[in-house]
C-alpha positions in Angstrom: 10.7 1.3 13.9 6.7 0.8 13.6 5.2 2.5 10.8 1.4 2.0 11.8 -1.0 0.9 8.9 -4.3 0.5 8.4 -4.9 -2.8 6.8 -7.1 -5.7 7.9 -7.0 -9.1 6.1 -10.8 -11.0 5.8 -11.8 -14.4 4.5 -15.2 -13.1 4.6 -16.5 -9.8 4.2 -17.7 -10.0 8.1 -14.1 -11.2 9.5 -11.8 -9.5 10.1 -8.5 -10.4 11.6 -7.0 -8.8 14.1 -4.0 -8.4 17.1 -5.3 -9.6 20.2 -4.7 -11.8 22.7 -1.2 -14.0 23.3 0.6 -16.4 21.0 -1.6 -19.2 19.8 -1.9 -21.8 17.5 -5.6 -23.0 16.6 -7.7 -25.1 14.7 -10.5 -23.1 14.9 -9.8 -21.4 12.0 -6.5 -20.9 10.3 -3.0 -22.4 12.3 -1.6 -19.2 14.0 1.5 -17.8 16.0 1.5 -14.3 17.4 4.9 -12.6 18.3 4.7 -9.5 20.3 8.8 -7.8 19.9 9.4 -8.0 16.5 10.1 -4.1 15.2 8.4 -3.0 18.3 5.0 -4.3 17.1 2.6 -7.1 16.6 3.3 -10.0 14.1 0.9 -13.0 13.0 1.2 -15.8 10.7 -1.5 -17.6 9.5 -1.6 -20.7 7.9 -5.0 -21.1 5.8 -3.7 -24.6 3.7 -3.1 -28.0 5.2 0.0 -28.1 6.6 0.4 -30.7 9.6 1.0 -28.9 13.2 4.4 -30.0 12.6 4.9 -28.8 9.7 3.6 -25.5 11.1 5.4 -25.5 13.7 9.0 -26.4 11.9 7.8 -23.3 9.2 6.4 -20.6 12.2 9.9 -21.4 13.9 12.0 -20.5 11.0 9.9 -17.4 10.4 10.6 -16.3 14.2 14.2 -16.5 13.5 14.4 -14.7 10.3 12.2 -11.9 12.0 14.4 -11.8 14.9 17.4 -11.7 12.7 16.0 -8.4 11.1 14.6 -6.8 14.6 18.5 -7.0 15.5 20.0 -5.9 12.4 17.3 -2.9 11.9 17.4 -1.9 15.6 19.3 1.8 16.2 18.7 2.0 20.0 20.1 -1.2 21.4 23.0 -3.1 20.3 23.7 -6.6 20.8 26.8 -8.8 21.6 29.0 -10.5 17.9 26.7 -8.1 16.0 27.3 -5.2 14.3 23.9 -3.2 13.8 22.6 0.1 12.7 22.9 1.3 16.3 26.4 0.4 16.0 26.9 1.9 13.2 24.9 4.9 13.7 27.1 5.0 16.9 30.5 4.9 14.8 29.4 7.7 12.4 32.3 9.6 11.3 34.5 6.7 12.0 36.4 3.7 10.4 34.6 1.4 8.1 32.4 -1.6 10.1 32.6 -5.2 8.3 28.9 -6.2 8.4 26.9 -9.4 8.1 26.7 -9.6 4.0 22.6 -10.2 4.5 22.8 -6.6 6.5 24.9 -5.1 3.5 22.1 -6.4 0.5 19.8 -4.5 2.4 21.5 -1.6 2.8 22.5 -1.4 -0.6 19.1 -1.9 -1.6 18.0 1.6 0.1 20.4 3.3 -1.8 18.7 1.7 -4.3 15.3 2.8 -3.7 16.2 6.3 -2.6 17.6 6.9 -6.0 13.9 5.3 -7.4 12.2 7.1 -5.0 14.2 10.9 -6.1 14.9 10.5 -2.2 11.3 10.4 -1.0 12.5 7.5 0.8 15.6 8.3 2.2 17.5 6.1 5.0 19.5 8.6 6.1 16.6 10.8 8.1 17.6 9.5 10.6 19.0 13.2 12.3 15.4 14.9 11.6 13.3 11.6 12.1 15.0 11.5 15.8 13.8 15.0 16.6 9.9 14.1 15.6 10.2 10.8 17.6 11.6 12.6 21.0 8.7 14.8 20.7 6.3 12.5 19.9 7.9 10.5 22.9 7.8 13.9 25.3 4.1 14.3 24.1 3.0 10.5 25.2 4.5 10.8 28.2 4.1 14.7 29.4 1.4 16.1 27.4 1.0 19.2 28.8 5.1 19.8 27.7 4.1 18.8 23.6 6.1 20.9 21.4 7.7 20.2 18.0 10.8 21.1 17.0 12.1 24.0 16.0 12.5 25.1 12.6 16.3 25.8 12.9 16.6 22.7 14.9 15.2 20.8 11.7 17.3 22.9 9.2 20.6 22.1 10.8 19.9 18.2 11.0 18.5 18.1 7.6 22.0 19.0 6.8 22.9 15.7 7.7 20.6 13.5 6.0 22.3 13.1 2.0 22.4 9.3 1.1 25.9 9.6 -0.1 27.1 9.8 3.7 26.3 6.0 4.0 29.5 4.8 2.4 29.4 0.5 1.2 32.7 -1.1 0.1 31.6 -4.0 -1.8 34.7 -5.4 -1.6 35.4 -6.1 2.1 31.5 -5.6 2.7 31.9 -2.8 5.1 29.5 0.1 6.2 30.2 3.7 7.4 28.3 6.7 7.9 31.1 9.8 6.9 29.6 12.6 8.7 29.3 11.8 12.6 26.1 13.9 12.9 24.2 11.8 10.8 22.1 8.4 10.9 20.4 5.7 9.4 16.5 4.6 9.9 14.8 1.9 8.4 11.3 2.2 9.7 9.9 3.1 6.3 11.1 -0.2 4.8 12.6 -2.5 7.3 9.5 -4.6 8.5 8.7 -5.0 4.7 12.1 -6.3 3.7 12.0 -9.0 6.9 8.4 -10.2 5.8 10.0 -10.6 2.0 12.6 -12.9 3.8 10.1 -14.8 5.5 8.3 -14.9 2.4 11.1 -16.6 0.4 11.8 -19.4 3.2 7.8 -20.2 2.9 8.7 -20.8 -1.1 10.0 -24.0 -0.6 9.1 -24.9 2.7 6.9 -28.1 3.6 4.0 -26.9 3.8 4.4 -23.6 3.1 1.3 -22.8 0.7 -1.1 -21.0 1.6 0.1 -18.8 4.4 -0.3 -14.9 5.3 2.2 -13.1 7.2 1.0 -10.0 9.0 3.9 -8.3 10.2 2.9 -5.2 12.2 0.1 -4.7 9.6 2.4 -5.4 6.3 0.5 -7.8 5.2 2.7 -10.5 2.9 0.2 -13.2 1.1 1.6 -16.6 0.1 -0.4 -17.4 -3.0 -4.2 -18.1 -3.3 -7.1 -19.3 -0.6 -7.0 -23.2 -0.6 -10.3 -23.1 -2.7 -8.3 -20.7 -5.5 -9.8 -17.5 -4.6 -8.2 -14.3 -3.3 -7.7 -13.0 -0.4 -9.4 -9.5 0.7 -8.4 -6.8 2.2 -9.9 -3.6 4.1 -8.3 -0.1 3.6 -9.9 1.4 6.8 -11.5 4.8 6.2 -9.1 7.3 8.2 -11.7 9.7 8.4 -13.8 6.9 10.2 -11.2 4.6 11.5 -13.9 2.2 13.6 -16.7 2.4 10.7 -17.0 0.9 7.0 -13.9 0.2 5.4 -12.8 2.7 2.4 -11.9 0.0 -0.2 -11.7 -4.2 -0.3 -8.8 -5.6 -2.0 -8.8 -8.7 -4.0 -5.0 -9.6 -3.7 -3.0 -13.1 -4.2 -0.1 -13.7 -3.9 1.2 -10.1 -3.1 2.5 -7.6 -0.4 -0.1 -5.0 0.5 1.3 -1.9 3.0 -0.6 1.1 3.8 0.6 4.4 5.1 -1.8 6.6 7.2 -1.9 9.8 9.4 -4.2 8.6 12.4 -2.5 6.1 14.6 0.9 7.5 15.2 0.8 11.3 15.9 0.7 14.1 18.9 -0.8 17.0 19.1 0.2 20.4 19.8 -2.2 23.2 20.6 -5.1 21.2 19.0 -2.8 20.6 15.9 -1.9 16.4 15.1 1.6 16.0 13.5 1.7 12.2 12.4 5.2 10.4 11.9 5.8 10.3 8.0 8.1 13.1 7.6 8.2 14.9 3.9 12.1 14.9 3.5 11.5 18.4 1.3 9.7 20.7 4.0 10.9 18.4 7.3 7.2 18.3 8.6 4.7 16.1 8.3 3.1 15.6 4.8 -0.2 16.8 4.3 -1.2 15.1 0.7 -2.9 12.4 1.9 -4.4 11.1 5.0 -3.5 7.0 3.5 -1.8 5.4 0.7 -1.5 1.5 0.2 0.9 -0.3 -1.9 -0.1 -3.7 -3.4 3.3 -5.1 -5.0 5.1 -8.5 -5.4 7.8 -7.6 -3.4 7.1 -6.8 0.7 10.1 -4.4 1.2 9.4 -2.6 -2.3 5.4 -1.9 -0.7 6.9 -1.0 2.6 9.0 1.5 1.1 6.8 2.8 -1.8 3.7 3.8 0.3 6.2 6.0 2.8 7.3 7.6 -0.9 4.5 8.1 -2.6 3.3 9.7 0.6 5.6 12.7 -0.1 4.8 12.8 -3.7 2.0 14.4 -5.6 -0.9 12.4 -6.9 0.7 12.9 -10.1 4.2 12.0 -9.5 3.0 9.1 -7.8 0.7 8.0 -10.7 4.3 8.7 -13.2 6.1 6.5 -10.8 3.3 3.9 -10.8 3.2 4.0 -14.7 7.1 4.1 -15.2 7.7 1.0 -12.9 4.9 -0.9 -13.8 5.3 -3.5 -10.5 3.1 -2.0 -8.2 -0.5 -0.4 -8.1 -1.6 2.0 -5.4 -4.6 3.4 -3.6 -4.5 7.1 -2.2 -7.2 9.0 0.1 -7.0 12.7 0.0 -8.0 14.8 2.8 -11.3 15.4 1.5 -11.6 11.8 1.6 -11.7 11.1 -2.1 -10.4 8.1 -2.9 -7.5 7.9 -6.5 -6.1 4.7 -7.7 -4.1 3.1 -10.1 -6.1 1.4 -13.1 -4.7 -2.3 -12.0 -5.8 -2.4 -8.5 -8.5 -4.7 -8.0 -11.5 -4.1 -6.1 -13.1 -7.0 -4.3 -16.7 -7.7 -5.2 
């Protein structure tokens, strides 16, 4: 489910945070509480106002379940007992409809949604070519010397599986079914997103909820402002220099910033790297950008949005920006030039 990013939050230009160590809570610095399953990946919150440790610790608890909630929902290789998931679903393709929890079934109708925004640049139902990348991405990790991608026909027949209009929704009796049994759903291009905008909307009227940052796998959700009123910044690593100066600083409050890049997750094959966003159009890896980042209201929206605008052109992404008007966007090109929308705001 991971899509890796590139984003670190600072309070200072000189801090950045990071995912180390085990789960804490500190006063030497902000309250935090590290989780280590969640979507297969790291996940911090920090608390940066002056909520009591109770108060934190009431708020950090509710945010573990509603994380866990969506790591069980989203999860398409294990399934779990009273719950019917996208695993079990997936597993039921070409079957009988599946009565779903009605939180599972929003979000679900919500990708249909977004594929339709998106003219199915983000598209749910990859799951048939997305599997084929992942086992040899897995078979790389494990067995280098037997890397190999698949084959072109390979990808051609499971792309054949993959139209949104196989994931059937009865709003009705809230049920869920995937018509073709060749075909299945993955949410790792917007799943992490939508469970941080969940946690975000508890934290709204929570006791003591202001001022808090969720970093969930690198999706970074901000609650609001600093305590002193000033925004938060944060650093678009350079992907072309991962470990040096950042590419950008972001001024952001009260926003969801995601970014999408080519150098964490990837193999290589005969001195070639094929990274895990997957251009639904030629079945292979992009190659328009080496990052894009998302700054939007709305966690799930950013999540989804910077895997999209990943397979779009610099100017269908800009037209997209423009026509929705909710979201600005920062893209590096493999020269390493970096294009943005006229609202982002650079930290100074």
């Amino acid at each position: 489910m991971q899509k890796k990013l590139l984003l670190s939050l600072c309070l200072a230009a000189s801090v950045l945070l990071s995912s180390c160590g085990a789960e804490e809570t500190s006063r030497n610095g902000p309250l935090s509480r590290r989780y280590y399953h969640y979507f297969d990946t790291v996940s911090t919150v920090y608390c940066y106002g002056s909520a009591s440790d109770e108060e934190f610790g009431k708020n950090v608890d509710e945010i573990s379940t509603i994380l866990e909630k969506y790591h069980i929902f989203f999860d398409i290789y294990h399934e779990y007992s009273g719950v019917t998931n996208l695993c079990t679903i997936n597993k039921n393709a070409g079957g009988e409809p599946l009565a779903v929890d009605p939180e599972l079934f929003d979000f679900l109708r919500l990708c249909i949604g977004l594929y339709d925004e998106t003219d199915g640049k983000m598209n749910v139902m990859m799951g048939s070519v997305l599997s084929l990348w992942h086992d040899c991405r897995q078979e790389a990790s494990g067995h280098p010397e037997n890397a190999s991608i698949p084959s072109d026909e390979r990808l051609a027949e499971a792309a054949k599986h993959t139209d949104i209009t196989l994931l059937e929704l009865d709003e009705s009796n809230l049920t869920v079914r995937i018509s073709d049994p060749l075909a299945s759903i993955d949410v790792g291009a917007v799943g992490k997103g939508y469970a941080a905008e969940r946690a975000a909307d508890y934290l709204r009227t929570a006791e003591g909820g202001e001022n808090y940052v969720l970093d969930i796998g690198g999706n970074l959700r901000i609650m609001g402002a600093k305590p002193d009123g000033s925004p938060y910044r944060a650093a678009v690593k350079d992907p072309m220099n991962p470990d040096g100066a950042a590419a950008a600083v972001l001024s952001l409050e009260d926003v969801s910033c995601v970014t999408s890049g080519v150098y964490e997750r990837y193999f290589t094959v005969d001195g070639r790297s094929y990274h895990h966003i997957i251009d639904p159009d030629t079945l292979y890896p992009s190659e328009r950008f080496l990052s894009v980042t998302v700054v939007a209201r709305d966690s799930g929206s950013a999540d989804a949005l910077s895997t999209a605008l990943f397979c779009m052109s610099l100017e269908e992404g800009m037209a997209l920006a423009g026509e929705r008007g909710d979201f600005q966007a920062l893209w590096i090109t493999p020269d390493g030039r970096l294009h943005m929308t006229d609202g982002l705001v650079m930290a100074q």
